[in-house]
N, C-alpha and C positions, 0 to 999 in steps of 0.2 A: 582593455584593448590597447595594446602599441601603437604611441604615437608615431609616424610618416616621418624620413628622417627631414625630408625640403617642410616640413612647417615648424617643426625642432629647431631650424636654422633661424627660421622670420621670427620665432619666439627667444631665439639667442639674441640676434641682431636687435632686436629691441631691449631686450635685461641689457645688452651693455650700455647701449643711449640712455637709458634708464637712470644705469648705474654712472652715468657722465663721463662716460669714455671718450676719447676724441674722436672725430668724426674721421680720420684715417685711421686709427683703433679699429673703429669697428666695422671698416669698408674693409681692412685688410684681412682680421676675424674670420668674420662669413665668408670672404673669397675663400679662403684659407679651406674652411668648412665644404664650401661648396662645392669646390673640386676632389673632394674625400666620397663626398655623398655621389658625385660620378663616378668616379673607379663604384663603389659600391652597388650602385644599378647597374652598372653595366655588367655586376656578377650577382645579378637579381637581388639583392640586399637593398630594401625599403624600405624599412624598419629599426626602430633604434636598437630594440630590444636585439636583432639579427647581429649587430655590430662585434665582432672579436675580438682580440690580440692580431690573432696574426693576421686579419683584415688587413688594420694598421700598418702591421710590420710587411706585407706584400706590396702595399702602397706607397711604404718610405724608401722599398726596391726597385721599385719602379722611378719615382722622382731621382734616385740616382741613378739608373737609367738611362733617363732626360737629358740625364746632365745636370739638373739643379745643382747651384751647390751647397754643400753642407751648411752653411750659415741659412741657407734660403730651408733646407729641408727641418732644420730644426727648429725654425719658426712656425711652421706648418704644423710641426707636431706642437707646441704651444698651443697653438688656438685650438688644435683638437683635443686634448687634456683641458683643456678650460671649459672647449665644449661637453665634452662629457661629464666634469663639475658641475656644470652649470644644470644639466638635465638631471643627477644624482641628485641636488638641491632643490627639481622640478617634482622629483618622486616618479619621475619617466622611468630611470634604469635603477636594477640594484649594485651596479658596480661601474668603473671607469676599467672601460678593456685596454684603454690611452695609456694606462698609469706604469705600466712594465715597460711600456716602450719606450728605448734609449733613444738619446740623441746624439747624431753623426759628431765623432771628434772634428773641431773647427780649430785647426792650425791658425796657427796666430801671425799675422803680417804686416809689414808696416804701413800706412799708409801709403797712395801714391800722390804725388806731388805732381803737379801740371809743368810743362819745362814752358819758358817764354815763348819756343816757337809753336808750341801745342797751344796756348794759348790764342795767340795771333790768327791762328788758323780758326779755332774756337767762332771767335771775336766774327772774322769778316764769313765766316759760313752762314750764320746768323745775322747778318748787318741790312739786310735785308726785311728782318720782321724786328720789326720794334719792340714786340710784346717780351720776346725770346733775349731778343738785345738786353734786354731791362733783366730779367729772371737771370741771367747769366754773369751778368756785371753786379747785383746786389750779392749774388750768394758770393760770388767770388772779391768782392771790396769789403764786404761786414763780415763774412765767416757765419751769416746767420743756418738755422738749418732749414730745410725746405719745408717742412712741416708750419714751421714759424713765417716762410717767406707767403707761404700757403693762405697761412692767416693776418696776414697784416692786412690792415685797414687803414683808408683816408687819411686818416686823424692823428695814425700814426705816425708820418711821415709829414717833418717840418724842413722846408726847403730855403724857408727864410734862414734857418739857423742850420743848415745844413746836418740833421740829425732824423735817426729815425726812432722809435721806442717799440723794442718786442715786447708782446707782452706776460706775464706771467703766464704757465701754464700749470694749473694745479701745484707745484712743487718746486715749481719756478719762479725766481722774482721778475718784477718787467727790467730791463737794463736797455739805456741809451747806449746808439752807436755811430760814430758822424760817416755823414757821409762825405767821401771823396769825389773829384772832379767828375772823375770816368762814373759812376754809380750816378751823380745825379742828372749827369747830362744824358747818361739812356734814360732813366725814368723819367724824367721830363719830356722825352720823346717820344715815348708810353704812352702818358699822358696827354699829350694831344690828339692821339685816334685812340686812345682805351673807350669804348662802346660807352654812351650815357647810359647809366643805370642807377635805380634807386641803392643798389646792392654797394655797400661801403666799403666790399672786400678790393684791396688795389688791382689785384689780378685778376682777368673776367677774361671768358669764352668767347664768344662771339654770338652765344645765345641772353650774354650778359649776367650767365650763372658763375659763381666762382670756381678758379683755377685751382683743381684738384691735385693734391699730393701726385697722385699716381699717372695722372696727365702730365704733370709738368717735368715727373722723372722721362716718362716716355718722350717727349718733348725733345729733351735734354740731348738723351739719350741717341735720338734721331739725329741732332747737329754732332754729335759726338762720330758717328760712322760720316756722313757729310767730310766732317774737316778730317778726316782721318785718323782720328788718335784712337788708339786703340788699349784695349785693357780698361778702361775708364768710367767711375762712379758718377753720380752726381754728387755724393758726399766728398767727391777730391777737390772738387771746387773750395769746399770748407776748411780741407785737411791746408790747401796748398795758401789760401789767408793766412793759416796760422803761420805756419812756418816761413811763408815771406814777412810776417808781423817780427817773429825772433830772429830774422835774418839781419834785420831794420834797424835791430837793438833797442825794441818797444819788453820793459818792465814786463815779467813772467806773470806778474798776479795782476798786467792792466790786460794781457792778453786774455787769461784766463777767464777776466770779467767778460771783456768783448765775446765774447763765443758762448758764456754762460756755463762755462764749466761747474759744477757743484764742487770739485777737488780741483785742489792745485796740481795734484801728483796727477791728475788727466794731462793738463798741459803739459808738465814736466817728461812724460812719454816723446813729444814731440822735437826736444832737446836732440834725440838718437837719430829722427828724421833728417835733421836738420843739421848734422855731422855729415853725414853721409851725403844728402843733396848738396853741400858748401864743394865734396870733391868731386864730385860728376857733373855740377849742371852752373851755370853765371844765375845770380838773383835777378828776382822779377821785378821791378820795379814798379810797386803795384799802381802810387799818384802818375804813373806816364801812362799806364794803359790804356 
């Protein structure tokens, strides 16, 4: 009897916890999943064994469609090829109908970079919530990624010596990173109305649960249309550290450490950024922020 593709999913969503995936891994995974398995009901397919090619390939027409874009649609298709792996190695299907399906060419573009006045605007749309203050000034004074900002804890974060330590993730070493004026003066502000909670993670809800990846982009995201800036990641935040770090005249291989690059030649991309924003835009001054 064919397995239901919604318990396919709760039995995916656990092999990857299983398998030690990150806990945005495998919120992103199953979302991923789960919005497949709707288009799919909603054209009576309940079933795994029901599941096609061109199912998939109708699906991946539809999200551009939407408007998704290609970076966002080809991650989609990831988690569903994984998921169908993963049910092939369940002995649910005899094949992966995922496995023909291409993924959208993703034009390649440079980072964008925050200008001082985007910034500024950034800064006082948020100045008002402490929590956000704090999330906004750490990504943007350490270059850490949200995933990591996601995850820090207490313990991490040493104010006497002005330093915080990320810490390894599977394939990651942990690497210190000091903190500046602006960085510790919001945290510290954080901290005074951050909810009492047994939970060690620095970032909490307001139900004292931790401050999830996908909340704190939407978050972000939210003060992003607020102050106006438009076009804007929450990974620019990180983009726009670095290259105020090379602006600075901060050593290519200290920068590299600070952001946790695995390759030099990562950082070394930023070099062309940072050509280009020196003629269009005045440097940020990141310790005045």
């Amino acid at each position: 009897m064919s397995t239901n593709l919604g318990d396919a999913q709760v039995q995916f969503g656990k092999y990857l916890k299983d398998e030690g995936k990150a806990n945005a891994t495998v919120v992103a995974y199953t979302k991923d999943v789960e919005q497949l398995i709707e288009y799919l009901n909603k054209n009576s397919k309940t079933l795994v064994t029901e599941v096609k090619s061109e199912d998939i390939e109708k699906f991946k027409a539809l999200l551009k469609k939407r408007r998704y874009s290609a970076k966002s649609i080809s991650r989609k298709i990831n988690s569903i090829k994984a998921f169908f792996r993963f049910l092939i190695k369940q002995d649910l299907v005899d094949s992966n109908p995922a496995e023909v399906v291409s993924h959208p060419k993703i034009e390649p573009s440079l980072p964008r970079v925050l200008t001082k006045l985007e910034y500024r605007a950034l800064r006082d749309a948020c100045r008002g919530d402490a929590r956000m203050a704090a999330v906004i000034e750490l990504l943007l004074q350490t270059g850490m990624r949200i995933s990591e900002l996601a995850n820090l804890k207490l313990t991490d974060v040493d104010l006497e010596n002005d330093v915080i330590t990320i810490r390894a993730q599977k394939t990651r070493e942990a690497r210190k990173v000091p903190l500046n004026g602006a960085a510790k003066n919001a945290l510290m502000d954080y901290l005074k109305v951050r909810p009492r909670a047994r939970e060690k993670t620095v970032f909490l809800t307001k139900t004292c649960r931790p401050f999830l990846v996908r909340n704190i982009r939407t978050a972000i995201d939210r003060y992003f249309r607020i102050a106006g800036i438009k076009d804007a990641k929450v990974n620019d935040l990180r983009h726009t550290f670095i290259v105020e770090q090379l602006k600075a005249k901060t050593p290519l291989v200290y920068v590299s450490q600070l952001v946790g690059h695995k390759r030099i030649t990562t950082t070394e991309k930023y070099l062309k950024l940072l050509e280009d924003t020196q003629k269009t835009s005045p440097a940020i001054q990141i310790e005045e922020l």
